[in-house]
MARMI-594086 format. One line per 5 residues: number of its first residue (from 1); their letters; for each residue z, x, y of N, C-alpha, C. Coordinates in Angstrom, 2 decimals. Atoms other than C-alpha are relative to their C-alpha. Layout:
REM residues N
NUM> a> Z/X/Y/Z/X/Y/Z/X/Y | ... $
END
This chain:
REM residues 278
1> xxxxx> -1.30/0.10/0.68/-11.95/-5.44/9.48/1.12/0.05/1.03 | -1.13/0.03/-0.83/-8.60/-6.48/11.49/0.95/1.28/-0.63 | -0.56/-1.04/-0.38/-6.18/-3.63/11.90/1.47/-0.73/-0.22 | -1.48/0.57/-0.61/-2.23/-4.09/11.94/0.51/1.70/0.93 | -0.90/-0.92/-1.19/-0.45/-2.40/14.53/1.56/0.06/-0.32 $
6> xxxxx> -1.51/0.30/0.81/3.19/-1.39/12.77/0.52/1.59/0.48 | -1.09/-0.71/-0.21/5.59/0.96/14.88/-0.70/1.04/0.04 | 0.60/-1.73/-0.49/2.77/4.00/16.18/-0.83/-0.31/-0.81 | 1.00/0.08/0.64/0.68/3.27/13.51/-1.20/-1.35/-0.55 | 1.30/0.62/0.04/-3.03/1.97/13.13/-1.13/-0.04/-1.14 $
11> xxxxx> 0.76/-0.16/2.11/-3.78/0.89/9.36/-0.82/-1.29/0.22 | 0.81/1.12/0.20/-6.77/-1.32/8.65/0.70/-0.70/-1.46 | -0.58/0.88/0.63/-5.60/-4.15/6.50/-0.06/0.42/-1.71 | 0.93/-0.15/0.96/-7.62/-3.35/3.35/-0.14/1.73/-0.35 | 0.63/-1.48/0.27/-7.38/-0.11/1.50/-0.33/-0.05/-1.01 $
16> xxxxx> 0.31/-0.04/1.45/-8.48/1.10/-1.64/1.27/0.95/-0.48 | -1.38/-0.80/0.85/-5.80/2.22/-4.28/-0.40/0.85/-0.97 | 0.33/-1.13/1.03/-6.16/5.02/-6.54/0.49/0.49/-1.03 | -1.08/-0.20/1.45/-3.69/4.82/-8.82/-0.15/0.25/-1.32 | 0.46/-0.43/1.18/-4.87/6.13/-12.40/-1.67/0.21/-0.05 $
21> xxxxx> 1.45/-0.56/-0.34/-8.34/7.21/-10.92/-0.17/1.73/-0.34 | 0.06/-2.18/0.18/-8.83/11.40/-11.62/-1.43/-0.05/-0.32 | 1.22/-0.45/-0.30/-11.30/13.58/-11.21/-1.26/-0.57/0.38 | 1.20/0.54/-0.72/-14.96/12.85/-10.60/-0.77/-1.46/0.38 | 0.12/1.59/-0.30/-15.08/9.33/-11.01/1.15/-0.24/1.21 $
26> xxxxx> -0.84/0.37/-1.14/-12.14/8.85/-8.77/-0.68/0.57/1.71 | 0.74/-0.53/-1.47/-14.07/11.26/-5.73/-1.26/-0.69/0.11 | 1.43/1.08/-0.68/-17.29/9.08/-6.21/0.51/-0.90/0.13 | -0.56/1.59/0.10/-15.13/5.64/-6.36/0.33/0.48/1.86 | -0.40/0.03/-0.88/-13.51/6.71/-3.00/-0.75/0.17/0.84 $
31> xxxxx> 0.96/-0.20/-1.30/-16.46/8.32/-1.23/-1.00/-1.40/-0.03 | 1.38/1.51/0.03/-18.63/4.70/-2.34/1.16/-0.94/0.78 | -0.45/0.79/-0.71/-15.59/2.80/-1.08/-0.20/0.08/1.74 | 0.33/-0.19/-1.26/-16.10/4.34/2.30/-0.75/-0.16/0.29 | 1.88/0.52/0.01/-20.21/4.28/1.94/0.15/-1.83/0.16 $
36> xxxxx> 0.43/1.93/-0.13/-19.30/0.24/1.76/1.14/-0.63/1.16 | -0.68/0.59/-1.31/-16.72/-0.04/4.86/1.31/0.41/-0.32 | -1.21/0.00/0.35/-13.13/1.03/3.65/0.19/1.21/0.77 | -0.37/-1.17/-1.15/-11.29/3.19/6.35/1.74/0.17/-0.62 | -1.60/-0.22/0.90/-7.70/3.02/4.02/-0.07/0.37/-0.83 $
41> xxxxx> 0.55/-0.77/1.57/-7.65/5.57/1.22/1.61/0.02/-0.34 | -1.48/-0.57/0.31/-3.91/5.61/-0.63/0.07/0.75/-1.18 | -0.33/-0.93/0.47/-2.83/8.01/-2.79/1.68/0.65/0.20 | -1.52/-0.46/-0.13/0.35/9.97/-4.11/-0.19/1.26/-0.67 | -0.44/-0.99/1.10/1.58/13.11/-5.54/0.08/-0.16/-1.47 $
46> xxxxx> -0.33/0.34/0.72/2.53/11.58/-8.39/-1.38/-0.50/-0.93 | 0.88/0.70/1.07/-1.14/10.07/-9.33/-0.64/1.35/-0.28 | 0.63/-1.04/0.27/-2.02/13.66/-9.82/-1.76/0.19/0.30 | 1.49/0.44/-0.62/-5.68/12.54/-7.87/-0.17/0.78/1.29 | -0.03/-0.30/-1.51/-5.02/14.25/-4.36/-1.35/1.07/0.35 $
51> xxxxx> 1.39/-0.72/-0.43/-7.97/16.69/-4.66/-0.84/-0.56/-0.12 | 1.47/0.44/0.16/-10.44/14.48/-5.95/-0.06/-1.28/1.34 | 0.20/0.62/-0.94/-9.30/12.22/-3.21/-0.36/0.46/0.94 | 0.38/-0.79/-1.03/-9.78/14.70/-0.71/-1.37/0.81/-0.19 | 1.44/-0.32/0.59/-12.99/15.85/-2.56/-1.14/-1.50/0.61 $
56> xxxxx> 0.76/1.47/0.03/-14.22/11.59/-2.03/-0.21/0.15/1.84 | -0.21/-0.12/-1.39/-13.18/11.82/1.80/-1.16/0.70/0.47 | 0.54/-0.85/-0.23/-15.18/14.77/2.40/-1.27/-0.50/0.22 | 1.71/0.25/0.15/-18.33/13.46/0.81/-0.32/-0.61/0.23 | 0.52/1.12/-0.39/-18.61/10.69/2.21/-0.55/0.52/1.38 $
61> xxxxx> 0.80/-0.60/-1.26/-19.76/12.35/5.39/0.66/-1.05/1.56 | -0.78/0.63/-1.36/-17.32/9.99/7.86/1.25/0.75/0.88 | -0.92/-0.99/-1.05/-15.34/11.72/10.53/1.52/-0.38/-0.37 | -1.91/0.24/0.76/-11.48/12.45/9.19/0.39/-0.92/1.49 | -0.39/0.92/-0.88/-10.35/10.48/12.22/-0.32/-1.39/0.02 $
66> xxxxx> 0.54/1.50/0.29/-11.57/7.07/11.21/0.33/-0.38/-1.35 | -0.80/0.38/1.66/-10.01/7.25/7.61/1.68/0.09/-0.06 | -1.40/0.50/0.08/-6.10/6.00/7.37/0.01/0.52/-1.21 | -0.76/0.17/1.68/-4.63/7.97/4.43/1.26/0.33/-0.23 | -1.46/0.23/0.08/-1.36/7.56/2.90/-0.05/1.45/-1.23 $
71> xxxxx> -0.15/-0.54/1.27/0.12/9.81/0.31/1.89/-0.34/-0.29 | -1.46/0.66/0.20/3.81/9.35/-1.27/0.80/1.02/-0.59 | -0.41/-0.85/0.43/6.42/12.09/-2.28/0.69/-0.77/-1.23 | -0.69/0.39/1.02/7.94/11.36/-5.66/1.23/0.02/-0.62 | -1.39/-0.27/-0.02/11.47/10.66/-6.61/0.94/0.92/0.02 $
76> xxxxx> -0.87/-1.59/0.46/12.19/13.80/-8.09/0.11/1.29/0.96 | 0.16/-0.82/-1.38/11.37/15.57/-4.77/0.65/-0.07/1.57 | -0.45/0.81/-1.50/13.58/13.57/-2.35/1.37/0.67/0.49 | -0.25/-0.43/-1.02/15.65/16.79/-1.60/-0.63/0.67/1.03 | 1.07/-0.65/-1.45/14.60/18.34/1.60/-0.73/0.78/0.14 $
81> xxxxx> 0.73/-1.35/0.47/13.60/21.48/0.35/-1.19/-0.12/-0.81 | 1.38/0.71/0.94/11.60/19.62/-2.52/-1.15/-0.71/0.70 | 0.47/1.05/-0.74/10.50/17.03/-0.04/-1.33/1.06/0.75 | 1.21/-0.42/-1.66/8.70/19.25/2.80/-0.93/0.75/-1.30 | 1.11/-0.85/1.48/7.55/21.62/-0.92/-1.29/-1.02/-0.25 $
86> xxxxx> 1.30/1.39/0.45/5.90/18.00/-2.22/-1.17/-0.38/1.23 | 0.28/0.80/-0.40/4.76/16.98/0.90/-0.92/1.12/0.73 | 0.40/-1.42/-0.42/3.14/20.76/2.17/-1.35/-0.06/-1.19 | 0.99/0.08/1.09/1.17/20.59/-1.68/-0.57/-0.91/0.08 | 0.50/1.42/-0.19/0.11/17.05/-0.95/-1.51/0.34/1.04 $
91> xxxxx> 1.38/-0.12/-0.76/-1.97/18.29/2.10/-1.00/1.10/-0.54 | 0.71/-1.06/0.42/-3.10/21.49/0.42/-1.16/-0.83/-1.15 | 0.81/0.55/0.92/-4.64/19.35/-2.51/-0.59/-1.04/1.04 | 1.14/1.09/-0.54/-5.96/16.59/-0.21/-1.17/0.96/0.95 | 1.39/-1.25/-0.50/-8.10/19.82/1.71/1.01/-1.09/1.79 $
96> xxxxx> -0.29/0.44/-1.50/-5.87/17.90/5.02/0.95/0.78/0.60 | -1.07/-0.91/-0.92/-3.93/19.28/8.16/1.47/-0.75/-0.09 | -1.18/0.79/0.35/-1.89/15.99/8.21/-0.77/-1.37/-0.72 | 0.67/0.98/0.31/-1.75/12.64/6.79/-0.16/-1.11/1.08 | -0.89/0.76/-1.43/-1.41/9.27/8.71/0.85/-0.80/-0.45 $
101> xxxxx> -1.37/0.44/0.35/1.31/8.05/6.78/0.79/0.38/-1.33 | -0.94/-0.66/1.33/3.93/9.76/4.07/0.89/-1.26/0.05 | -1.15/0.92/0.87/6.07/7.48/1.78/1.10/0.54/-0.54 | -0.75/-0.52/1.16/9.14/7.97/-0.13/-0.23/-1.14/-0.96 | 0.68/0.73/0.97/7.31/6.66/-3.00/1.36/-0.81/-1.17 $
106> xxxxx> -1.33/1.52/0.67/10.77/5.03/-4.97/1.24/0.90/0.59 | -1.03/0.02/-0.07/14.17/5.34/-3.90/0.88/0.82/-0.95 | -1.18/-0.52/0.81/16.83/7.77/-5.46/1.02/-0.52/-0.44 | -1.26/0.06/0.16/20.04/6.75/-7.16/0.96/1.15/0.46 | -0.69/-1.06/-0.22/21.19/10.27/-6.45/0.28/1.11/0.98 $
111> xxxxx> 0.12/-0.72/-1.17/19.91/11.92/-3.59/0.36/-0.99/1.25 | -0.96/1.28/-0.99/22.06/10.39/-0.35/-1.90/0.05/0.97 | 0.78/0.24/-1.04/19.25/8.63/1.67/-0.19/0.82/1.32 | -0.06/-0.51/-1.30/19.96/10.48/4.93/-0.78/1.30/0.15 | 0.02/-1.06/-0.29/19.44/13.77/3.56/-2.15/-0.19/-0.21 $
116> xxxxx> 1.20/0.36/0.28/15.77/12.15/2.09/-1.22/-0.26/2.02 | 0.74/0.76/-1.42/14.79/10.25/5.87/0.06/1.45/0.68 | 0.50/-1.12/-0.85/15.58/13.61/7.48/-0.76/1.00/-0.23 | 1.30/-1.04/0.32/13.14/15.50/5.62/-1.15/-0.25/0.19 | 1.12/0.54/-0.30/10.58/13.04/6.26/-0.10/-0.19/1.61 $
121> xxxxx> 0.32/0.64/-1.30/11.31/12.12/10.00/-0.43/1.87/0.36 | 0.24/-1.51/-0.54/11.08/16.81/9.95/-1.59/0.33/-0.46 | 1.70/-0.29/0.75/7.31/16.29/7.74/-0.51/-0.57/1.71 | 0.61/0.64/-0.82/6.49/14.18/10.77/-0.03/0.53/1.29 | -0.34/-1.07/-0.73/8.16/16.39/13.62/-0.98/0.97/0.06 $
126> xxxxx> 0.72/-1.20/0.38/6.04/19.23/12.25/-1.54/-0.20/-0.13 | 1.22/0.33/0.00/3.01/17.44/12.03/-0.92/-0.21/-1.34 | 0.47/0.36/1.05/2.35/16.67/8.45/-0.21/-0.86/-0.56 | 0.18/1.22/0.05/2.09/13.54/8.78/0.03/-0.88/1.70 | 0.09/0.89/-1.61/1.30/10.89/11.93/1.51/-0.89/-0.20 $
131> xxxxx> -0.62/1.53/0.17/3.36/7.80/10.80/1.17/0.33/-1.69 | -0.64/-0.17/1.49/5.96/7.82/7.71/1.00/-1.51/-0.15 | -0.85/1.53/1.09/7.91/5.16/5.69/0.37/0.00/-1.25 | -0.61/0.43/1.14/8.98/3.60/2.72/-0.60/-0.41/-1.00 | 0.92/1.10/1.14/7.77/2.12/-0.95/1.36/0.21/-0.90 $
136> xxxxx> -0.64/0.46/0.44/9.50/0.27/-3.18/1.72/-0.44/0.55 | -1.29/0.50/-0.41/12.51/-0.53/-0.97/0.30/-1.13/0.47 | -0.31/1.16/-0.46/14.23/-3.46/-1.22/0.65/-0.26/1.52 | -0.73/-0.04/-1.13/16.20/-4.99/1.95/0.64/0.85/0.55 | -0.96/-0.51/-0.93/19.17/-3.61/2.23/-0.45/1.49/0.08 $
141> xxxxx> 0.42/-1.15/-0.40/17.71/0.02/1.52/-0.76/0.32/1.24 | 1.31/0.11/-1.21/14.96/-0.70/3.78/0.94/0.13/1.57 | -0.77/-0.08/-1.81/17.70/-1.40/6.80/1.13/1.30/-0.21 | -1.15/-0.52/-0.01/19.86/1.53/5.53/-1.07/1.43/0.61 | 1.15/-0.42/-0.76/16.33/3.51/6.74/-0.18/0.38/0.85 $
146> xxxxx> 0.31/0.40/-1.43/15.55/1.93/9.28/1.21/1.22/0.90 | -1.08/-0.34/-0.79/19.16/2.93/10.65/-0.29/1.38/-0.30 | -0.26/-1.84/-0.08/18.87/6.54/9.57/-0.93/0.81/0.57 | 1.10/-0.32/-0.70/15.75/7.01/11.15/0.06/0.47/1.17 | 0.34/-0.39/-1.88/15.10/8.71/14.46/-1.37/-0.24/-0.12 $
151> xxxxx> 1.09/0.00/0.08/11.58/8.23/14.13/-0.05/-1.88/-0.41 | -0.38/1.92/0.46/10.31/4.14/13.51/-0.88/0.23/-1.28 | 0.73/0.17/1.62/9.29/3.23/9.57/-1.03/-1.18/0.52 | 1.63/0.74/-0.34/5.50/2.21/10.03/-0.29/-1.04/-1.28 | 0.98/0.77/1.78/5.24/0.87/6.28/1.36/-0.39/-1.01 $
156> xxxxx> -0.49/0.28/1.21/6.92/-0.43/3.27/-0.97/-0.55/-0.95 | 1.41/0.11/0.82/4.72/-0.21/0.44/1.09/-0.95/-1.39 | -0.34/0.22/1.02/5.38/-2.39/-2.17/-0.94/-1.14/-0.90 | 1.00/0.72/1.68/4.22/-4.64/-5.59/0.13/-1.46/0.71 | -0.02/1.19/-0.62/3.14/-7.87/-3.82/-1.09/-0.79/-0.47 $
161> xxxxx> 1.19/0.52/0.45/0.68/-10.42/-5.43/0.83/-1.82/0.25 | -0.88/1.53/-0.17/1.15/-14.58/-5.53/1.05/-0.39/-1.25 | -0.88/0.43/1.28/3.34/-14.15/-8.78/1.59/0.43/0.07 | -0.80/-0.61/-0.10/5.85/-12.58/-6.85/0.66/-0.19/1.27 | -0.68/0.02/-0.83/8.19/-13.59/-4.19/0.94/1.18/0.85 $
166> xxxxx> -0.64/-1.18/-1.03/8.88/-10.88/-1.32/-0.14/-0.63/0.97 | -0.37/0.35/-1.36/9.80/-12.80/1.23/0.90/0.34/1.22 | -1.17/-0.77/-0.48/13.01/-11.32/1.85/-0.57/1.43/0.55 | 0.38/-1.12/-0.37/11.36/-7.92/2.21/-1.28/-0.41/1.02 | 0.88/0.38/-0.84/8.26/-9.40/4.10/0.81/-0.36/1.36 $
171> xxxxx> -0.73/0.20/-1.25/11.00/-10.58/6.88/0.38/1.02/0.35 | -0.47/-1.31/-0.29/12.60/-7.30/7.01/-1.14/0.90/0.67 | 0.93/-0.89/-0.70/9.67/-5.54/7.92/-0.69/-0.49/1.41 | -0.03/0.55/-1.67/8.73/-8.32/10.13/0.56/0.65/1.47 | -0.99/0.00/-0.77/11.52/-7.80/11.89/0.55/1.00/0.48 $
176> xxxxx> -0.35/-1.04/-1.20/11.63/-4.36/12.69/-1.48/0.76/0.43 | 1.08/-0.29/-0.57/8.02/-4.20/13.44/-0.88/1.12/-1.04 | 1.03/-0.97/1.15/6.45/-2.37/10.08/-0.62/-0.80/-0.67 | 1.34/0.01/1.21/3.39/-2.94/7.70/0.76/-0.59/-0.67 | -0.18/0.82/1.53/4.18/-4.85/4.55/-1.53/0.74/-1.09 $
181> xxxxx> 1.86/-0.18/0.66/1.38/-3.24/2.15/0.23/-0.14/-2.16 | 0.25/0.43/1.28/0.54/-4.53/-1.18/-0.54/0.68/-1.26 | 0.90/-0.08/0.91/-0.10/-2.85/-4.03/0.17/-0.73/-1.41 | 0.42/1.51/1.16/-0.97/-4.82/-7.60/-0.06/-0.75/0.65 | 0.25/1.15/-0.97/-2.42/-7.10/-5.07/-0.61/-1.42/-0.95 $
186> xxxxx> 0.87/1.00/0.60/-4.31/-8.96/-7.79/0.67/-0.44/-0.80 | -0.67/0.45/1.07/-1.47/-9.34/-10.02/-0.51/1.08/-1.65 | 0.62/-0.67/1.02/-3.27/-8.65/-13.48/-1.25/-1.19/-0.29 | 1.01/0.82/0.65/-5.79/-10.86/-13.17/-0.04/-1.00/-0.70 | 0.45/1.04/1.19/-7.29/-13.11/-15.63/1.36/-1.29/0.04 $
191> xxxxx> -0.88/1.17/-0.08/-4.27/-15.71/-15.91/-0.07/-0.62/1.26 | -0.66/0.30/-1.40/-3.56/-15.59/-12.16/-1.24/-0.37/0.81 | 1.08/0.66/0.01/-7.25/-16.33/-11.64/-0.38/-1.10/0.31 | 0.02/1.00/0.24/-7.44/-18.93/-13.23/1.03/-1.48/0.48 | -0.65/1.18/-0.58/-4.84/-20.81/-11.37/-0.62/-0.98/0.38 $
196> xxxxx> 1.05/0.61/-0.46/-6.00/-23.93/-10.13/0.15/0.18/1.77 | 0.62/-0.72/-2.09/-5.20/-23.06/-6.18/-0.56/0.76/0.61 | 1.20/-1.27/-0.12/-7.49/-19.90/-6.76/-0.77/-0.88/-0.15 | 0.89/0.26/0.58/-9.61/-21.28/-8.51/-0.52/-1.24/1.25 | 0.37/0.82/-0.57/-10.42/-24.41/-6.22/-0.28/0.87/1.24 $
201> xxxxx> 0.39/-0.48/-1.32/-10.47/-22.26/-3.03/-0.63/0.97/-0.36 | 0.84/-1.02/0.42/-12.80/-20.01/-4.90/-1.12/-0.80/0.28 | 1.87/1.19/0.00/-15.51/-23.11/-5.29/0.05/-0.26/1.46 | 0.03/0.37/-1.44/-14.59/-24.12/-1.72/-0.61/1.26/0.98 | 0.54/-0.75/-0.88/-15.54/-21.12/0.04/-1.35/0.85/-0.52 $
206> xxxxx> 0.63/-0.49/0.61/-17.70/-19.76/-2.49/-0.19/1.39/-0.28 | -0.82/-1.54/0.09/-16.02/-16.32/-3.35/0.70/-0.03/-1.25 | -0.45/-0.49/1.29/-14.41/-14.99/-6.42/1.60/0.02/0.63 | -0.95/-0.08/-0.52/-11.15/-15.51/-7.23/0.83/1.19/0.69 | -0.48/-1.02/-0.71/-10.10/-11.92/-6.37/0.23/0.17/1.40 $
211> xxxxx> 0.57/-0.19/-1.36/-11.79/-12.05/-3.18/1.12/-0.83/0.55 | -0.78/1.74/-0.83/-9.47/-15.69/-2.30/1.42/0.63/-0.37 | -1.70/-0.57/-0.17/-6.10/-13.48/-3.41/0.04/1.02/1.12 | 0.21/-1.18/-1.01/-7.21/-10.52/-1.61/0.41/-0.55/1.82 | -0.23/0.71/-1.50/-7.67/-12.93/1.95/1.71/-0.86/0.01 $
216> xxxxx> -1.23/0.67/-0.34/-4.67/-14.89/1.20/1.54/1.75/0.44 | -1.46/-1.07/-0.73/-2.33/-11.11/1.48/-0.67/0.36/1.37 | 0.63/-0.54/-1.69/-4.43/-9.83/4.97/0.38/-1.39/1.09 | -0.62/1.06/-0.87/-3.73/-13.56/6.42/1.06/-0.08/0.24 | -1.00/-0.16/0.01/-0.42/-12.90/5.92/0.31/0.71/1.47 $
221> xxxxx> 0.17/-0.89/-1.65/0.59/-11.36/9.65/0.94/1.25/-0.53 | -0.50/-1.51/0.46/1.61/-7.68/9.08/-0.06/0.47/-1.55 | 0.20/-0.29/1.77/0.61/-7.74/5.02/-1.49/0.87/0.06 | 1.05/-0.37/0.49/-1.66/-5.12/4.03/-0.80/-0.02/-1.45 | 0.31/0.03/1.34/-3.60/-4.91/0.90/-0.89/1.05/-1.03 $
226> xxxxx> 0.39/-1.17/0.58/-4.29/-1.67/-1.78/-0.48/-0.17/-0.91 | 0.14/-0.17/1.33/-6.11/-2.91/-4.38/-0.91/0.82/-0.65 | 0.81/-1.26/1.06/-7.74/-0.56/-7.42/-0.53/-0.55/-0.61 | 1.36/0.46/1.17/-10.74/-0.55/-9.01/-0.54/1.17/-0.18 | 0.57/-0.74/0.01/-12.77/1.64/-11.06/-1.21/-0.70/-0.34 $
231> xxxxx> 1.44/0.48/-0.17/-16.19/-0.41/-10.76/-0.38/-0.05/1.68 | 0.53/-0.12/-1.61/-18.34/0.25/-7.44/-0.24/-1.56/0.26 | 0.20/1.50/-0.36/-19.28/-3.51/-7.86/1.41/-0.43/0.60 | -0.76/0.04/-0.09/-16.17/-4.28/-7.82/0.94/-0.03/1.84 | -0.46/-0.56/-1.31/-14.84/-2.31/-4.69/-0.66/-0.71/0.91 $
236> xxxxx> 0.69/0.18/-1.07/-17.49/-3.51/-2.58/0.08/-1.75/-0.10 | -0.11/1.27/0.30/-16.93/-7.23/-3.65/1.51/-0.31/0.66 | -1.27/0.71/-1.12/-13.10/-6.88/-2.52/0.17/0.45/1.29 | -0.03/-0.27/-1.19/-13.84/-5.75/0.57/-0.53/-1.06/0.72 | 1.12/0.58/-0.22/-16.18/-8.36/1.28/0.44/-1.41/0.60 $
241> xxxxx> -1.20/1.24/0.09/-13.21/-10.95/2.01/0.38/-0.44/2.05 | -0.42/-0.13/-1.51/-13.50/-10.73/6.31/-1.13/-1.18/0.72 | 0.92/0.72/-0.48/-16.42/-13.85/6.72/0.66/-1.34/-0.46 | 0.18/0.94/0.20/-14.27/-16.55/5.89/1.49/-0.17/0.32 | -1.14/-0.49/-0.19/-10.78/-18.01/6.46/1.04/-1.32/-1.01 $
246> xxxxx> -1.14/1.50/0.81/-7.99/-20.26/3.55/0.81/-0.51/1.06 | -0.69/1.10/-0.76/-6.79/-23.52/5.08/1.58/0.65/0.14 | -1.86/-0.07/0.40/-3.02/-23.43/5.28/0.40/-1.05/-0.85 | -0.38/0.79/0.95/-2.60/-26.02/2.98/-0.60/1.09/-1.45 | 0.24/-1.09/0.56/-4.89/-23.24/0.62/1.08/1.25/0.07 $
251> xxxxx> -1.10/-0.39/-0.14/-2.43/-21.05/1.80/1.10/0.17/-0.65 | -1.17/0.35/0.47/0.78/-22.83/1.01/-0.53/-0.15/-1.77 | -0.33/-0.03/1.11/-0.77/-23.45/-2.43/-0.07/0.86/-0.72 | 0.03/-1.29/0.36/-1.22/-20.09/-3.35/1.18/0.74/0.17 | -1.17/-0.57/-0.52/1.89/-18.99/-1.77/1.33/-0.83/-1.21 $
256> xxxxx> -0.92/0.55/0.60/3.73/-21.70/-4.17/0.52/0.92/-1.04 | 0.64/-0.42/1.58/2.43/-19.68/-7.44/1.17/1.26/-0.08 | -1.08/-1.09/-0.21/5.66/-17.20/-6.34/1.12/-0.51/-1.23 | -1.03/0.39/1.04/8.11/-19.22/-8.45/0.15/0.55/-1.55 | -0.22/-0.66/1.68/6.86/-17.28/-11.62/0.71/1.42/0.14 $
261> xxxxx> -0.67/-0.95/0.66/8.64/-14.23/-10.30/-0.28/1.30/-0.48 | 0.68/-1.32/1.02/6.50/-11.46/-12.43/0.40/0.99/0.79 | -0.45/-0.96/-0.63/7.10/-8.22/-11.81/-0.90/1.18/-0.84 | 0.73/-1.13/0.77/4.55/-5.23/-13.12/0.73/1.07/-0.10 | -0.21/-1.60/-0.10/6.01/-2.08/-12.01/1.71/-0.33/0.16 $
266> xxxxx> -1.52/-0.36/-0.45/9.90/-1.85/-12.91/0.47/0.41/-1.22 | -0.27/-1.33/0.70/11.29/1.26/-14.38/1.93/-0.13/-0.12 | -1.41/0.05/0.09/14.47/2.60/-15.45/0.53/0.87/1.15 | -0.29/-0.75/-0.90/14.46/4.47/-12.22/-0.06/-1.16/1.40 | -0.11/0.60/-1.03/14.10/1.56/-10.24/0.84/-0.66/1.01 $
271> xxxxx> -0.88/0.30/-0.89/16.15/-0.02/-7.23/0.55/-1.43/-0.31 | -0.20/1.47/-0.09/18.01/-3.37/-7.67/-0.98/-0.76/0.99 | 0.85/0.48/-0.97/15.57/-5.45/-6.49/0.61/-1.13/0.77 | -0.34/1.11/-0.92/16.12/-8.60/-4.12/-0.23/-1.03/-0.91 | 0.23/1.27/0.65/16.49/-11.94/-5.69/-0.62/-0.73/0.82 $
276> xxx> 1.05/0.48/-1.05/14.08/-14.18/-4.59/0.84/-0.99/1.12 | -0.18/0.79/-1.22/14.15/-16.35/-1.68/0.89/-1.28/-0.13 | -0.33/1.86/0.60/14.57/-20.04/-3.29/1.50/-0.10/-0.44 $
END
């Protein structure tokens, strides 16, 4: 599995997501994702999973130094005092010393950014984390960050699939040398499937369409990809996406399928997002 290299930190492309996984099914899903090659485990405060993730870790019997995991503090925690509180309980439930990368999992309307980045660049100072960053931030937040940062933002985690144009935010991160990482990588499936530029570069390489969305975000240069599953088939099927490689004309037509726009995850807490590119 290729690696990206984003500002100190060393994330394999490909993680598994955990997002509405709990308890014991979620600690066997994570320790089988590892049993089948997955060295990216993500996770948040917020999915209320952090022990059974740190329960999966464990049992899998692979040395904590060879597993990349993220976790994410949650809005309601993004003063400083809350912040280092959230982000202190985060390691206690994952059974870890640190992570290798903390998020501020969405953006505040209310808490001033500065006072948020300096609680995280002090988690990182202190050693409670290797690497730290961002999710859900559009541009201009993303460079209002960047700038407040003494420390460099390794990541921006956000909702990236082919139904969804982040280009604007994919340059931004470019451009100051961070991760791009994907989660709803698959969209929702079934419709998006069935496209016909999946679908044809599914028969062409002879892979499922999942598998042919999955390679089209890792080809991407600096795009990672988090997708969730609770079937072991499953898991070990989208991992399985590193023996083959879409044309660029495959590519571009997969990359077109952006014009629809969709959007899964947007709340009444969420950030003005970026209008697309076009």
């Amino acid at each position: 599995m290729h690696r990206i290299k984003a500002n100190g930190a060393d994330m394999p492309c490909l993680g598994m997501g955990t997002w509405t996984l709990e308890g014991r099914q979620c600690a066997d899903l994570v320790a089988h994702a590892i049993d089948v090659g997955y060295r990216h485990i993500d996770t948040a405060a917020s999915y209320g999973n952090e022990e059974a993730v740190g329960a999966g870790i464990r049992a899998s019997g692979i040395a904590r130094g060879e597993i990349f995991v993220t976790t994410k503090v949650w809005h309601t925690d993004l003063r400083a005092a809350d912040f280092r509180r959230s982000a202190e309980d985060s390691l206690r439930r994952l059974g870890l010393d640190q992570v290798d990368l903390l998020l501020i999992h969405w953006p505040s309307r209310t808490v001033p950014l500065a006072e948020t980045i300096g609680a995280l660049n002090r988690a990182r100072e202190d050693g409670l984390t290797r690497n730290i960053g961002a999710s859900n931030f559009p541009v201009a937040l993303l460079a209002e960050a960047l700038e407040l940062s003494a420390a460099p933002i390794a990541a921006n985690q956000v909702e990236y699939h082919p139904r969804l144009d982040q280009r604007k935010v994919l340059e931004a991160c470019r451009a100051a040398g961070a991760a791009m990482v994907s989660y709803c990588p698959l969209f929702r499936g079934g419709a998006l499937f069935g496209e016909p530029a999946i679908a044809a570069a599914a028969q062409n390489h002879d892979k499922t369409p999942a598998q042919i969305v999955l390679r089209w975000h890792i080809q991407q240069d600096g795009v990672a990809a988090i997708p969730r599953s609770s079937s072991k088939e499953r898991i070990a099927e989208n991992i399985d996406i590193f023996d083959f490689t879409l044309t660029e004309p495959e590519m571009a037509a997969i990359s077109a399928l952006r014009t629809a726009n969709s959007r899964i995850c947007d709340f009444a807490f969420s950030p003005q997002w970026d209008q697309p590119a076009d």
